[in-house]
matplotlib code that plots the C-alpha trace (Angstrom):
import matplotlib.pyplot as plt

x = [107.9, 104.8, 101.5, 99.7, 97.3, 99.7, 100.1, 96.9, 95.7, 98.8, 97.0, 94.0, 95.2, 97.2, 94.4, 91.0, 88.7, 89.6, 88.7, 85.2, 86.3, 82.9, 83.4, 87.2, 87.6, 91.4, 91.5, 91.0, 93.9, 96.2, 96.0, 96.6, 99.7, 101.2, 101.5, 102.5, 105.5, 106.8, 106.9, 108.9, 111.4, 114.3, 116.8, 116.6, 112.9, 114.8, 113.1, 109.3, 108.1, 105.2, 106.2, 105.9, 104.7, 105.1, 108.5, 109.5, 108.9, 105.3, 104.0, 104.9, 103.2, 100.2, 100.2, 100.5, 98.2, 95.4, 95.7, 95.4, 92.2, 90.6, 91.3, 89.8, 87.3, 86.0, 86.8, 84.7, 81.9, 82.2, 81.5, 78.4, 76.7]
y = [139.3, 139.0, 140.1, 142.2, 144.6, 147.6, 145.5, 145.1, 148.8, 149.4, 147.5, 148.6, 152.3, 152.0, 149.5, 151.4, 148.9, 146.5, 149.0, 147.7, 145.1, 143.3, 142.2, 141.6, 140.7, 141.0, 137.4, 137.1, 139.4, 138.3, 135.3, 136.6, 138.9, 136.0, 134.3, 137.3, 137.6, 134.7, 135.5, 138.5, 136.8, 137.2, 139.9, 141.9, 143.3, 144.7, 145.2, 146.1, 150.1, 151.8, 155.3, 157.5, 155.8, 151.9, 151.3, 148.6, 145.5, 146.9, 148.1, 144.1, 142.5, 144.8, 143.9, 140.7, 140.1, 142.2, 140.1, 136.7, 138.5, 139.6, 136.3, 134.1, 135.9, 136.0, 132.2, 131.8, 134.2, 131.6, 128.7, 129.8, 131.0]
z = [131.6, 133.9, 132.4, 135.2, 135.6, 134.5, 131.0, 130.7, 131.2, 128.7, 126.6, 126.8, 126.5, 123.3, 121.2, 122.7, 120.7, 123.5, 126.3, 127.3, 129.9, 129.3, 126.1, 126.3, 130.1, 131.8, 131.5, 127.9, 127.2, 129.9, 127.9, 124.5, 125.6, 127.8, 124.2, 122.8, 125.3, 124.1, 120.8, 120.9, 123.3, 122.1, 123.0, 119.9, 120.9, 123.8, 127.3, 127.9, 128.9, 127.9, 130.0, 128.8, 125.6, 124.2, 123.1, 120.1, 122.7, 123.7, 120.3, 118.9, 122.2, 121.9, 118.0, 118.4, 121.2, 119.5, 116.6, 118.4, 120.4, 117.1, 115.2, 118.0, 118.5, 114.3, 114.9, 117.9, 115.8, 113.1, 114.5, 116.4, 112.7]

ax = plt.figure().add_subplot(projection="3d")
ax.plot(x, y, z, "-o")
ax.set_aspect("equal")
plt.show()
């Protein structure tokens, strides 16, 4: 599955708190669904579609991106105290 700009909007769309592109840049979350991609790789998450709304293989990539996002980013917030 390639992580574009579609994915990213997805994203974005269906877990709003990382809708401000400044403080969570495409980048960023390319990164963290790229991983998440791989984690739900196997055929049993089925195939990725978020029209007209985020199916089982979407809703565990968003999930698991947005928790990789939100932990590095406490972890990053943690060190710099």
């Amino acid at each position: 599955m390639d992580i574009d700009a579609s994915v990213i909007a997805d994203f974005r769309a269906y877990y709003t708190e990382f809708s401000d592109t400044s403080d969570w840049p495409d980048a960023t979350l390319e990164r963290h669904l790229w991983d998440a991609t791989h984690e739900t790789g196997s055929s049993r998450w089925g195939s990725y579609s978020a029209d007209p709304a985020p199916n089982f293989k979407a809703r565990g990539v968003f999930a698991y991106a947005a928790h990789r996002a939100a932990v590095a980013r406490a972890a990053q917030r943690a060190m710099e105290a």
